[in-house]
Structures are given as C-alpha cells and as structure tokens.
C-alpha positions in Angstrom: -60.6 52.3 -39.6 -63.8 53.2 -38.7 -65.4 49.8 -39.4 -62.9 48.1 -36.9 -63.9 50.4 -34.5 -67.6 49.9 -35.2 -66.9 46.0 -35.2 -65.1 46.5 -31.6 -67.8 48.3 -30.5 -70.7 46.0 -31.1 -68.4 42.8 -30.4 -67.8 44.5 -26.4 -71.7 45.5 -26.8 -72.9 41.8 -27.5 -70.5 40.4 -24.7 -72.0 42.7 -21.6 -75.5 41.7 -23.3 -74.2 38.1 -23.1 -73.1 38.3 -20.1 -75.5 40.0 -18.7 -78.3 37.4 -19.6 -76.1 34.7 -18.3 -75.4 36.7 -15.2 -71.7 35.9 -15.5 -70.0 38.3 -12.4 -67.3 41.1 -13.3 -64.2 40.2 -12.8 -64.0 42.4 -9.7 -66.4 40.6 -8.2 -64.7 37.0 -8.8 -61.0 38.4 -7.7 -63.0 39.7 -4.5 -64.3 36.3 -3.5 -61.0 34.5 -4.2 -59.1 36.8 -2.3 -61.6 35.7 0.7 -60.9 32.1 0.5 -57.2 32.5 0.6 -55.2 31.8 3.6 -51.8 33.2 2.7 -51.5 36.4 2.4 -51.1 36.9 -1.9 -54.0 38.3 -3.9 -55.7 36.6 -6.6 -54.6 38.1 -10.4 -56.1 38.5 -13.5 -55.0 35.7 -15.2 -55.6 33.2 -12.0 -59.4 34.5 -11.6 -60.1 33.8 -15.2 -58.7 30.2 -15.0 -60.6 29.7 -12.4 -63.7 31.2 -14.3 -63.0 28.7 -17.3 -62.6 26.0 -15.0 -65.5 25.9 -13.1 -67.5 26.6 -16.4 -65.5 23.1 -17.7 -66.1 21.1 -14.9 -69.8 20.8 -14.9 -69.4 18.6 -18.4 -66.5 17.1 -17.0 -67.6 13.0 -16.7 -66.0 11.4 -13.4 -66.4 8.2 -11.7 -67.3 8.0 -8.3 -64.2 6.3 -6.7 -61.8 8.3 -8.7 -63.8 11.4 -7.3 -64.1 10.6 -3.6 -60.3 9.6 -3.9 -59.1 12.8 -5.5 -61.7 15.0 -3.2 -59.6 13.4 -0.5 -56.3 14.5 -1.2 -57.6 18.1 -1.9 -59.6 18.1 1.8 -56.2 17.1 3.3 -54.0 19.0 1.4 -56.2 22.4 2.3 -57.0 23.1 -1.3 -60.9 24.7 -1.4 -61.9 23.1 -4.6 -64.1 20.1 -5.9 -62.4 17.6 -8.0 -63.8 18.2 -11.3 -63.1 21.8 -10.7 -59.3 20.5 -9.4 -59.3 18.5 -13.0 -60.7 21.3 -15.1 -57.8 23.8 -13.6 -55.4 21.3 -14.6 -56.8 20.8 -18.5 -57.2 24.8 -18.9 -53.7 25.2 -17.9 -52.3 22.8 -19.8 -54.6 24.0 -22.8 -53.3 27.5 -22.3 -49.7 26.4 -23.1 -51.1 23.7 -25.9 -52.4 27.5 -27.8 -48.4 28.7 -28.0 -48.1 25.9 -30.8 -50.3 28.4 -33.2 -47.8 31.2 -33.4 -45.2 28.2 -33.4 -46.5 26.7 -36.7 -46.2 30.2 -38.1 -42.6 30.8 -37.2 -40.6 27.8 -36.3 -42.8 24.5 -37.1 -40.2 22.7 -35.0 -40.8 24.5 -31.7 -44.7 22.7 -32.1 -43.5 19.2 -30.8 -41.8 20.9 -27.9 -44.4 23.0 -26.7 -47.0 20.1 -26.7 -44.7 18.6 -24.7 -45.1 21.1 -22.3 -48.6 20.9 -22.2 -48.7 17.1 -21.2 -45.8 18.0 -19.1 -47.8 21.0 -17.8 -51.5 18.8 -16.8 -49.3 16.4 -15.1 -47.6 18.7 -12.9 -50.9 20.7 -11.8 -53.0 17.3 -11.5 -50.2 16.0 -9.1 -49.8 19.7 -6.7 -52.4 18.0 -4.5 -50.7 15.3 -3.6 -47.1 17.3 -3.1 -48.8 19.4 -1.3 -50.1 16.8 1.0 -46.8 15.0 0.9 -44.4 17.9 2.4 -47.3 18.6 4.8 -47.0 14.9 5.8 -43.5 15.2 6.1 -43.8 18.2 8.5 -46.6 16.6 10.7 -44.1 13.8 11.2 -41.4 16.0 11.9 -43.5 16.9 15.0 -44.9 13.8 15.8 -41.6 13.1 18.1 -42.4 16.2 20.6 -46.0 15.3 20.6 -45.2 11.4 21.6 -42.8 13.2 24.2 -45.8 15.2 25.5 -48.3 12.5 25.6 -45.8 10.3 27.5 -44.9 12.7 30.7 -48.8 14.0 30.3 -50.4 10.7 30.6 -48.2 10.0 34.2 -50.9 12.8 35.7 -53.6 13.2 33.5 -55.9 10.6 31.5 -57.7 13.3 29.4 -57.1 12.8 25.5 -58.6 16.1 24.0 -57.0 18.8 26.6 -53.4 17.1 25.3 -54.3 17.9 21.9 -55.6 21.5 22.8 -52.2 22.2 24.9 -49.8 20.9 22.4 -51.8 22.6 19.6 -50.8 25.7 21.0 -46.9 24.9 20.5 -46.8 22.9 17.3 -45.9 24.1 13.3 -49.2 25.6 11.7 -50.0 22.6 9.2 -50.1 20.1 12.3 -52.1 22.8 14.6 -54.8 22.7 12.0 -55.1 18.9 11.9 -55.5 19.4 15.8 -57.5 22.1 15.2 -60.0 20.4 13.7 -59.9 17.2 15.4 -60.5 18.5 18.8 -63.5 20.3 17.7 -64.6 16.6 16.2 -64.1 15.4 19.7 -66.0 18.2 21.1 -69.0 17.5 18.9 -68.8 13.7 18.6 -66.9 10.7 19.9 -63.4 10.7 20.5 -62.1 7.9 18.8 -64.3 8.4 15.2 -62.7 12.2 15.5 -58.9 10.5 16.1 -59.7 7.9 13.1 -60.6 10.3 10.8 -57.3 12.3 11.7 -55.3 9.5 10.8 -57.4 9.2 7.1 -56.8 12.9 5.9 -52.8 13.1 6.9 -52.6 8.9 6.2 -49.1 8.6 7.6 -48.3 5.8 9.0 -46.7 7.2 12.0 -49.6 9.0 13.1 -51.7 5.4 12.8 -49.0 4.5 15.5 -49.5 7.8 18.0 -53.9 7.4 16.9 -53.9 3.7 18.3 -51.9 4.5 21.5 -54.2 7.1 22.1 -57.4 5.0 21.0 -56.1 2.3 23.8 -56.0 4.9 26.2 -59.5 6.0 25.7 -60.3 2.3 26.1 -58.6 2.4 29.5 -55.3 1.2 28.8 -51.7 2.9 30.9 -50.6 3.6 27.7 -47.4 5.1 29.1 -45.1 2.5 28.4 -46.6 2.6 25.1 -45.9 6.1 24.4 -42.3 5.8 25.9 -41.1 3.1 23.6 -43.0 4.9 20.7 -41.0 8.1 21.6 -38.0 6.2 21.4 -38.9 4.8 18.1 -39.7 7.8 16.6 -36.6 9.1 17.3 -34.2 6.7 15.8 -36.5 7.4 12.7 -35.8 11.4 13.3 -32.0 10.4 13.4 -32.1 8.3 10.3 -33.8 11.3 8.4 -31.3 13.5 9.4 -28.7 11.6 8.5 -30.2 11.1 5.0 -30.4 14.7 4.4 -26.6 15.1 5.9 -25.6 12.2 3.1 -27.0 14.9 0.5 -25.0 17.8 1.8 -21.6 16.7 0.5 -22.0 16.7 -3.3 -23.8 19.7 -3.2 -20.3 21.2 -1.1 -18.2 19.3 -3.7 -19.8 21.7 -6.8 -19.3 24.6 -4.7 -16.0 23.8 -4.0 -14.9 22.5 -7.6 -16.3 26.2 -8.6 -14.4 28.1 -6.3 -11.2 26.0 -6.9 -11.8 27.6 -10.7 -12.1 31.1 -9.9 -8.8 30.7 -7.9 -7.0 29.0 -10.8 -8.5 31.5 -13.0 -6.9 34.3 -10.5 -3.6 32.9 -10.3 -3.7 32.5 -14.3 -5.2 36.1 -15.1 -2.1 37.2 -12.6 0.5 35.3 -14.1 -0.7 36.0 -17.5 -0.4 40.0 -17.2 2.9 39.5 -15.8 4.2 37.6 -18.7 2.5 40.7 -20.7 4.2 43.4 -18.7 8.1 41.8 -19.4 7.0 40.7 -22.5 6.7 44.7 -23.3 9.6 45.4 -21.1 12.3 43.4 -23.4 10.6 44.5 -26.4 
C-alpha cells in the first residue's frame, strides 16, 4: 500500500514539474479563457477544455495543404466557429480517438462489441469534421428565410432614399441574430472600405445563391442604376420560393400525423379490449 501511494505521489510530482517547465496553464486557467470566447451562454467543462488542450497540442504536427486549409478556414469564419483548421481537424481526430479507446475494455469483455465501437469512431470523426458546414447550412437557411423582408425593405426604401449602408443598418436592427451579424459586419466593411468589396465578400462567407441575387441589385445600385424594378420582381421571386418551402415542409407534416394517429388508434383499441376483457372476467366469475 504504501508503495502505490509513494508511486502516486512522485508520478503527480513529476507532472507539475513537467508541466511546469513546459509552462502548460491549469485547467482553471484554460476553462477561463474558453468561457470568454463563447457567445451562448453555456460554460466550458472539464472534458471539453481538455479536448481542446489535446487538440491544439495535435494540430501543430498536423500536415495540411493549402487549398484544403483556406477552404475549410472558410466554412469555420462563416459558420462563427473561433478555431483554425488544423485545430478544427485535430478536435475531430481526438474525439473520434476517445471513442476508438472503448475497444480496450471491449476486447476484455465482449470481443464482438470491438467492430462496433470502431465504427463509431469513423462514424464519430465524420460527424464532428462535418458540424461546420451544418452549422453554416441551417444558418444559410435562416439568412434566406429573411432575405424576402429585406428585398421588401430595399424595394419601398430605394423609392426615397439611394443610400446602400443606412438600409443595411436600419434593417439590421429588425432581422434574426445570425443575419444581423452578417450585417453587422458588412456595414462596418463599408464603413472602413468600399462598398461593393464589403457586399462581395458578404455574399462569399454565407455563399447562397439568393443573396448573390439581393448583392448584385444592390451593387447596380451603387453603380447608379433605379434598381427598384429590380428589387420588386426580386421580392416577388423570392416569395414564390418562400411558398414552395412552406409547402415542402407542410408535405412532411402528414406522415408524421399518420404515426401519431396509428398510435393513438392503439391505445383506444387497447381500452376498448382491457374493458371488454374484465367484463368477460367479472361474468365469467359470476356463473361460476
């Protein structure tokens, strides 16, 4: 007993030394600055700050090519997540490593779990590689959810008013969050350099191809164009689109009422039979 303790003793010894010399920061101190980087409103745990720790240990060896870099830095720019992409890579391997350890005890107890949970490893890399670009995909699909209204807007403002950036500050203040920051950071790329690069580069982080349609009306009006007939039959466009989306999503709804109903259909047959059934007891006991 006492040489266990003496062994945990100097292995905990060794490691502050160790880390100490490699001035690796407590764990206090790591939660503390990933709790300041967050947006939402959910603290950083244990187990997420030392992923983190191991990743951004991994992904200085890491080897990347330079398209598949700037591509993936991209999509983690647009999709709001504060990480570089060897970083957004090494996440993904520890993770899926993580799970990969689970076929150790497996081998030891049931050899035929080992298949399954390496399965879930690949299964597990793929899904945190790909959060990126789901992320960025539902906030696409929210940005275009708005881009009717903001047509709308453009269209009546441009009858009385010719300036681009205060439309974007005035329907920033009435729009969902993920599009306000797109705006958000736009106008203050007008407000430091020209309008049209600051529009263009709008339309490269959300890439929808909607927004390419709203960025060249507004580009043409810059130029010096009306631009109101434009926005009119764009506004009408866009909401045919709007109605065929919602209509999609209606098509969805009945299956999803058909289970419910098929289940509930059971429970009253099951009612009706549990009724019948203790009535058939109850004379049953009666005669006999």
């Amino acid at each position: 007993m006492r040489i266990i303790i003496l062994m945990l003793g100097l292995s905990f010894g060794l490691y502050f030394i160790i880390a100490d010399r490699l001035k690796i920061p407590y764990l206090k101190t790591s939660k503390a600055i990933m709790n300041m980087g967050r947006t939402d409103r959910r603290l950083t745990s244990v187990i997420e700050t030392v992923i983190m720790d191991m990743s951004m240990r991994l992904s200085r060896i890491i080897p990347m090519d330079k398209y598949k870099r700037n591509r993936l830095q991209s999509t983690l720019n647009a999709a709001g997540i504060k990480m570089t992409a060897e970083c957004y890579q090494a996440h993904a391997i520890i993770k899926a490593i993580a799970v990969g350890l689970l076929v150790i005890p497996c081998l030891a107890v049931f050899p035929l779990l080992s298949a399954l949970v390496l399965t879930l490893a690949v299964l597990m890399y793929f899904k945190e590689y790909q959060r990126a670009e789901k992320q960025l995909e539902k906030k696409k699909e929210v940005i275009d959810g708005e881009l009717t209204r903001f047509v709308l807007s453009i269209g009546q403002e441009l009858q009385s008013s010719r300036d681009v950036l205060s439309m974007l500050e005035s329907f920033r203040k009435n729009t969902v969050p993920e599009f306000a920051d797109e705006l958000g950071i736009t106008c203050a790329d007008m407000h430091s350099g020209g309008y049209e690069a600051a529009l263009m580069r709008m339309e490269a982080r959300v890439n929808s191809p909607q927004l390419s349609d709203v960025v060249r009306g507004l580009i043409s009006v810059i130029r010096g164009d009306n631009g109101v007939m434009y926005f009119q039959m764009l506004s009408h466009e866009f909401k045919q689109t709007e109605l065929r989306r919602l209509k999609a999503q209606a098509q969805k709804i009945p299956p999803k009422i058909r289970i419910f109903s098929m289940v509930m259909l059971m429970c009253f047959l099951a009612t009706y039979l549990v009724i019948i059934a203790i009535q058939v007891i109850q004379s049953a006991e009666i005669l006999f």
